[in-house]
C-alpha angles and dihedrals in degrees: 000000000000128000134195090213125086114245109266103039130126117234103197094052105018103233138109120271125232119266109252125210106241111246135202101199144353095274095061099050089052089054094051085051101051088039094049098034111017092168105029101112116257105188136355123211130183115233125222095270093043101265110144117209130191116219111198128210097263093053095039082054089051097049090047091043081053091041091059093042093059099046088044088051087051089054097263101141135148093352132115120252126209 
């Protein structure tokens, strides 16, 4: 099916979109992310006592990179995790 649009635009707005890095797995994307925008924030969650903190790519990178070090280090290698 034909458009009239050229590939790339978005409808609802009516403006280009970015152009995105393809990616092959979660980890990579998270990689792109912490390498193109290292301080830009990722996620923000709200602490027990209200506080909110902003965790930004980098640092959500380095906690997964930990993440996957511990579990390595406990013998959880090359199996899928639910």
């Amino acid at each position: 099916m034909e458009t009239m649009y050229p590939r790339g635009t978005n409808l609802k707005h009516n403006y280009p979109l970015y152009e995105v890095k393809p990616f092959s797995s979660i980890r990579e994307m998270l990689d792109l992310a912490a390498e193109e925008a290292p301080d830009t924030v990722a996620y923000k969650f709200k602490g027990e006592e209200g506080t909110v903190t902003e965790v930004t790519y980098s640092r959500f990178r380095d906690a997964v990179d930990a993440l996957g070090t511990g579990m390595a280090l406990l013998g959880l290698r090359n199996i899928h995790i639910i």
